[in-house]
N, C-alpha and C positions, 0 to 999 in steps of 0.2 A: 774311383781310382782303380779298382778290379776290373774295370771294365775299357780304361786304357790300357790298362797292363796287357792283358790276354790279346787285346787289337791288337797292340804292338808285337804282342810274341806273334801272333800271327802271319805280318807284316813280313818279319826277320828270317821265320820257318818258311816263307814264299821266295828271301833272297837266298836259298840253300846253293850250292852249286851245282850245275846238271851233272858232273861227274859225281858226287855225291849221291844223287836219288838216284842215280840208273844203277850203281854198285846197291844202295838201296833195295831196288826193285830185283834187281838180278837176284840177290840173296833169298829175298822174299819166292821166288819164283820155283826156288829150289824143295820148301817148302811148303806142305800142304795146309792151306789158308784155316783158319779156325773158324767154328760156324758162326752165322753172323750173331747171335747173339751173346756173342762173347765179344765183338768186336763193336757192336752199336753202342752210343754211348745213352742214348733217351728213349721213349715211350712216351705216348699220347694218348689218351681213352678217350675214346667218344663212341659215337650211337648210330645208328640210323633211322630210330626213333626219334621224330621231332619232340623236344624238352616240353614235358611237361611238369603237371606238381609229383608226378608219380615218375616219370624220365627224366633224370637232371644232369647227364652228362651231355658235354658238347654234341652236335649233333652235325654230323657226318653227311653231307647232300651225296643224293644218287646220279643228281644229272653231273655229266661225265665232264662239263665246264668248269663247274664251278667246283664239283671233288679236285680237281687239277691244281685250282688257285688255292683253296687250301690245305692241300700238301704239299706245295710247295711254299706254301708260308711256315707249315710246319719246320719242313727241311732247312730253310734259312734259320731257324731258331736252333738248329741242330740237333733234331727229333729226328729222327730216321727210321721210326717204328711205329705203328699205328695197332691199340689192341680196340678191337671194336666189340662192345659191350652186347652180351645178347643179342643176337644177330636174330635169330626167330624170332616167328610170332611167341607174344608173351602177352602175361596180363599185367598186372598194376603191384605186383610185390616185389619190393629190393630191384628195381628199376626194370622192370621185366624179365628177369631169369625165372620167373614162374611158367614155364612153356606152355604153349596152347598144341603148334602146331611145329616139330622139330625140324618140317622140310621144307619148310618158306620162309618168307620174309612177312612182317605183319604188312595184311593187305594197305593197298595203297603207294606200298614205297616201292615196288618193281620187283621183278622172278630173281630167282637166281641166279640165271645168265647176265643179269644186269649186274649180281654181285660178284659176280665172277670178272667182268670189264671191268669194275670195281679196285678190285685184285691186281689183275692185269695193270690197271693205270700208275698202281701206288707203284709196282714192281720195276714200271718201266722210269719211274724218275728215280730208281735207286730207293726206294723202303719195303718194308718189309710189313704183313700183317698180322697177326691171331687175333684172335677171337677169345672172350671170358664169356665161359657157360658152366650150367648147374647140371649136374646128371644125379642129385639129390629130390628131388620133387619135383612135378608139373604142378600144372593150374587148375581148379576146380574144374575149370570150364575145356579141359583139354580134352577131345573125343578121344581118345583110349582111356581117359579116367572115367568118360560118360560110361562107352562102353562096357568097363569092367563093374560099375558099377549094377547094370541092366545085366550082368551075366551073373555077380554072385547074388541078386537080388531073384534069379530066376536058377540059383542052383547049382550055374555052369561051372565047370574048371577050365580058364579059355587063357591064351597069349596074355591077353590085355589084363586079365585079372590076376594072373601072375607078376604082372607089373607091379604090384601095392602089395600091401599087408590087411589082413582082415580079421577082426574077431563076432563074435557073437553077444560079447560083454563087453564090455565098458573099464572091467577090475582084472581086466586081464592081462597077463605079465608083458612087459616090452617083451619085441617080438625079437631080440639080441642082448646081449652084453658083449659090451668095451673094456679097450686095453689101453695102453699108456699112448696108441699112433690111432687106432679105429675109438674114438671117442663118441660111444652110442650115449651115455649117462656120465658126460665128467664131475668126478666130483672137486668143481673148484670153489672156493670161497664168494659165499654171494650167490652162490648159483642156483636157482631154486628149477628143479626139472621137471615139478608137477606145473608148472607155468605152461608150460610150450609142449611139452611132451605126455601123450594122453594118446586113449582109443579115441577118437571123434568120432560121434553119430550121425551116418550117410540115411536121408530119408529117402533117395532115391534108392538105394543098395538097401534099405533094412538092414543094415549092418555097422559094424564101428572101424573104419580104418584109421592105421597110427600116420601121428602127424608130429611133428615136434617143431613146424616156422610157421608162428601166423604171417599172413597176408593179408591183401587188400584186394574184395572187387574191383568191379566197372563201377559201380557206385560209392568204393569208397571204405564200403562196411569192413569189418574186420573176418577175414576166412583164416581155415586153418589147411595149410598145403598139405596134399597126399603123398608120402614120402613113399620114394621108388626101394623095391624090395630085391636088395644087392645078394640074399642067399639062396633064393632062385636064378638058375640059370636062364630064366624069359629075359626079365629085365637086363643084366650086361649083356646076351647077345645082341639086345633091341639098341643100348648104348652103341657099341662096337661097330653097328648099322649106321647111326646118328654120327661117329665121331668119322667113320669114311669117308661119309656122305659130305661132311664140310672141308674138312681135306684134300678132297677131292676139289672143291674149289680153288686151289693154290693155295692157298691161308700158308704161313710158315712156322703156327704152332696155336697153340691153345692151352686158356691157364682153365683150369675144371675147380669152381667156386665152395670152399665149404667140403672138402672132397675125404677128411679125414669124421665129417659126422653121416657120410651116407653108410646107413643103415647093413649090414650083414658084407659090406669092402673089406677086403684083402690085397692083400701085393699081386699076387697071383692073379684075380680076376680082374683087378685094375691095369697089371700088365697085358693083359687079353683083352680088356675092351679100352683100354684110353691109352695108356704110354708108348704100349707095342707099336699101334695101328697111329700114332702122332710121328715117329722114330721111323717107321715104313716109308716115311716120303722123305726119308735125307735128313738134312742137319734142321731140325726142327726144334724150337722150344714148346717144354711142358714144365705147366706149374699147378701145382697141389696145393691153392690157395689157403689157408690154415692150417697146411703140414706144418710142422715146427713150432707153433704157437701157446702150446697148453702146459710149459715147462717140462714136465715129464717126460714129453713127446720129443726125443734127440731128431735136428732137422737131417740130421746125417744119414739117417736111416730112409728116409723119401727118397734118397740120392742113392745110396748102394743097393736096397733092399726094393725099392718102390721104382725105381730107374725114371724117376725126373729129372729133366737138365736143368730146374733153374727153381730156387725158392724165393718166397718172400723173404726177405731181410727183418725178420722180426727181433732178432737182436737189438737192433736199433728202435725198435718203437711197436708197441703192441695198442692199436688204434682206438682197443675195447677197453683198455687197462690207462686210466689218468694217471696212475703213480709209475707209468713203466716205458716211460720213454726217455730212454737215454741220451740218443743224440738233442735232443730239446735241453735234455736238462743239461747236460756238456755243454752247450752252447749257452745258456741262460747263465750258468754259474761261472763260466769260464775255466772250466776246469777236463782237460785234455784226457785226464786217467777216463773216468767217466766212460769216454767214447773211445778208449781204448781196451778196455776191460769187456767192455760190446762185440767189439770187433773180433777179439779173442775168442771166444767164448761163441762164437757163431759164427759168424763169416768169415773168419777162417780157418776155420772144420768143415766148414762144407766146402769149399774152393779147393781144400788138401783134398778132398774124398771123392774130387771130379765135379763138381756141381760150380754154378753160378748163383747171383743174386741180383733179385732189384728189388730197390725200393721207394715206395709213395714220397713224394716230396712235402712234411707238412709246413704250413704256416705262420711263423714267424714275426714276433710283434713288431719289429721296423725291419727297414730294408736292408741293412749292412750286417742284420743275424740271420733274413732269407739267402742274404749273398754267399754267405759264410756256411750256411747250412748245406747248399745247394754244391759249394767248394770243395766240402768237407768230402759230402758222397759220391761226386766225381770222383775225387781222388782215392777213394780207400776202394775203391774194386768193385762198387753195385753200377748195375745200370739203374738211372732215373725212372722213376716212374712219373710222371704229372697226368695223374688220373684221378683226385680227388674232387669231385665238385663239392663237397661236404665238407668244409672245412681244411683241407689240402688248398695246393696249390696245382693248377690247370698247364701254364706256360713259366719258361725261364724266367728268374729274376734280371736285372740289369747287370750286364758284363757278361752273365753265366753262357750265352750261345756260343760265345767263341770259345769258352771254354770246353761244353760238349763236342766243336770238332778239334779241340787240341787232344779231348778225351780221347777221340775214334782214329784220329792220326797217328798215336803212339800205345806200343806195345805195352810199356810198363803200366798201361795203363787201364789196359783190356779188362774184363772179369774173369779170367784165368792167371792174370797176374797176383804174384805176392806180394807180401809186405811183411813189414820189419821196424819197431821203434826206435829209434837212435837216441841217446840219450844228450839233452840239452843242459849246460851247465848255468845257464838263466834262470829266471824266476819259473813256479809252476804252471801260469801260463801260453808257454811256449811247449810245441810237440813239432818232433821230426819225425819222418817215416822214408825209410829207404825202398822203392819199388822195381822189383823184379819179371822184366816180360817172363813168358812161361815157355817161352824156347832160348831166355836168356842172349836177345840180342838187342835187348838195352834195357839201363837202370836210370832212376829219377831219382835227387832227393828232395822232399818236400817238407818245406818249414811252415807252421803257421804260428801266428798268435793268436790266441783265445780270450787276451785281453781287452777291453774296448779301448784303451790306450797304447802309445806307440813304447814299443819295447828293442831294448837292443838283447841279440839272440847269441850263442854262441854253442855252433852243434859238434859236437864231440867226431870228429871226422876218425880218427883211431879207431872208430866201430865201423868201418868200410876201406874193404881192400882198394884206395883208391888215393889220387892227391891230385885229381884236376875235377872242379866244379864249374860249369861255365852255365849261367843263368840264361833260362829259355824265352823270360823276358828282356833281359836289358842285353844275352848275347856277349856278357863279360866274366870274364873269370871272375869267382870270388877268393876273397882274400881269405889265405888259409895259414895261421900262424902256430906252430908248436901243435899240432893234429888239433887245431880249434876252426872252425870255419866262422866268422864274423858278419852279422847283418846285422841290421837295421828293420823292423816289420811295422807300418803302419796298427792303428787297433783294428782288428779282427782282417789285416793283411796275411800274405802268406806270399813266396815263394816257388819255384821250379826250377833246379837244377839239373843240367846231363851230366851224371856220371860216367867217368873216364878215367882208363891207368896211366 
């Protein structure tokens, strides 16, 4: 049914009249466009890594035919963003973000310049790319971790050895301490940090460097990554190097993985070697993948203090925490507060504070709570992420692509737009939200029910300066009686109105 509805609205939005969109467009003209990732409404992760047991993200072809066909399959599904996973050589840990080599492509799959056509191609059908990388550790097998190893093994103080952390003992104190956003030692429940976090014993270096992520060889064994050492000035200039270098390629932003546990990071030197030099090439996104995530850690603070334009939406679901996902369980129980209280409480403190949001789209035990789920985060202000091979979901559910470009066609709808609860004088499973573009040239309001049964709705219209609703699917005014607006909502249906005085 969702997936008629959205056709049709679609349909109806194509019979606009030309004096309409050109008054449209004129106004728009006047105005400077917001960057696009405030305007996209999806994301797609994949790799250029062909899938292995160790690579498991969709896998992105270099030859330039067949990249074409599928980005443009993407684009019909209403993906308009491509984040491409570890773009370097890597080895076999957390899908190759263990770097080997930071200024290639792992042999076999083509140079740079080939990723830069790459670029180029996504750009010229209308998408947009970044790149998700680790500036938290390399790979055993990385030659400047060889190196530094052969240099503090023979005594040296060199570039490369300034890279890492080194002791002589094994019982030697972390080489930092952490605060409520630099989380070197969190103390959360469950947490045990003598697990991961230790000197490791280098028998090439004779020495112990700190590590805190195991890994995985070429064969599989279990390593323990050498974590890059952020309170020397070697390593973020060498960063700053790295994150040019791919920038430089076109890319239109980059999310930095894990980026609140590298090791001796500050705002300061994350402005200087990642945010700064991402922000230098124009309207760019940047994400602080685990900023906001550790409760203590306000995500507000990435956004005024850290100067990132876009966080994960961890309000909504904390991936590592089974008991801490709210929009699952909002949707599982049918209960609207739930995922309104989420919303509150995060994504809408960082949107007031300048920042944007996306989020992972998870997996849903039947299809009318994927549809729902997927409805829900369009509409409240994230952009989509379908980057999950792990138990996520990868592509739209059914209905949901003509939804993503109802998403990207209208303002109130953007990720710089607000929102506002309207209060519903029906049962608790019914939620309104009034949506606000962020230059206020157009408002939505949006009813759902969160019941699996059909509900009659009645939205308290007296909480909006307004008395004309006309529905974006059926194109009719709805009836509005004594400041009540009256519908009718399939179970786990919903609603779109244009608001007008």
């Amino acid at each position: 049914m969702i997936a008629r509805r959205v056709s049709t609205l679609l349909l109806l939005l194509g019979c606009c009249s030309v004096q309409s969109v050109a008054a449209t467009q004129a106004d728009r003209k006047e105005k400077p466009d917001p960057p696009w990732y405030v305007t996209t409404a999806a994301i797609h992760r994949v790799m250029l890594k062909p899938t292995t047991e160790y690579w498991r993200f969709e896998h992105l072809s270099m030859d330039q035919v067949q990249a074409r066909e599928q980005m443009q399959a993407w684009k019909e599904q209403g993906i308009t963003t491509l984040e491409i996973f570890a773009p370097e050589e890597g080895g076999n840990s957390y899908d190759g973000l263990d770097a080997k080599d930071r200024y290639r492509l792992d042999r076999g799959l083509g140079s740079i310049e080939d990723f830069r056509k790459l670029v180029q191609e996504a750009h010229a059908l209308g998408m947009h790319v970044i790149t998700f990388e680790n500036f938290g550790y390399s790979s055993t097998e990385a030659p400047q971790f060889e190196k530094a190893e052969d240099d503090v093994r023979q005594g040296h103080t060199t570039q490369e050895s300034r890279f890492y952390f080194w002791s002589g003992s094994s019982d030697a104190p972390p080489p930092a301490l952490g605060n409520s956003y630099f989380l070197v030692r969190p103390q959360q429940p469950g947490y045990d940090p003598t697990k991961n976090e230790f000197w490791q014993w280098s028998e090439r270096a004779q020495h112990y460097y700190w590590t805190r992520w195991p890994g995985k060889d070429g064969k599989g064994n279990t390593i323990h990554l050498p974590q890059y050492n952020w309170s020397d000035n070697a390593w973020p200039d060498e960063a700053r190097k790295v994150v040019r270098f791919w920038m430089a390629t076109g890319i239109d932003g980059m999310v930095a993985d894990a980026v609140n546990w590298y090791v001796g990071y500050d705002w300061k030197k994350g402005d200087e070697s990642i945010t700064g030099v991402i922000a230098s090439k124009g309207k760019t996104l940047s994400q602080p993948e685990g900023g906001g995530a550790f409760h203590t850690d306000d995500p507000v603070g990435w956004v005024t203090d850290g100067h990132w334009t876009n966080i994960f939406d961890y309000g909504l679901g904390i991936w590592w925490e089974k008991n801490n996902q709210p929009l699952r369980t909002s949707i599982e129980t049918g209960s609207p507060d739930v995922l309104e209280e989420a919303l509150r409480n995060y994504h809408d403190r960082v949107v007031a504070a300048g920042g944007t949001l996306y989020f992972p789209i998870p997996k849903l035990s039947d299809s009318a709570q994927q549809s729902f789920a997927e409805a829900l985060v369009a509409t409240s202000g994230d952009m989509l992420c379908y980057c999950d091979a792990h138990g996520g979901v990868t592509h739209p559910a059914d209905g949901i692509p003509s939804l993503l470009k109802l998403k990207a066609a209208h303002a109130a709808l953007f990720q710089d737009s607000m929102r506002r609860r309207i209060p519903t004088t029906s049962d608790a499973h019914t939620y309104a939200i009034v949506r606000d573009a962020a230059d206020r040239s157009e408002r939505l309001l949006i009813v759902f029910n969160f019941s699996t049964q059909p509900s009659k709705v009645d939205v308290d219209t007296g909480a909006i300066l307004s008395s004309h609703f006309v529905s974006l699917i059926s194109n009719k005014s709805a009836a509005v009686n004594q400041n009540k607006l009256h519908l009718a909502l399939e179970g786990h249906g919903y609603e779109i109105f244009k608001v007008t005085q």
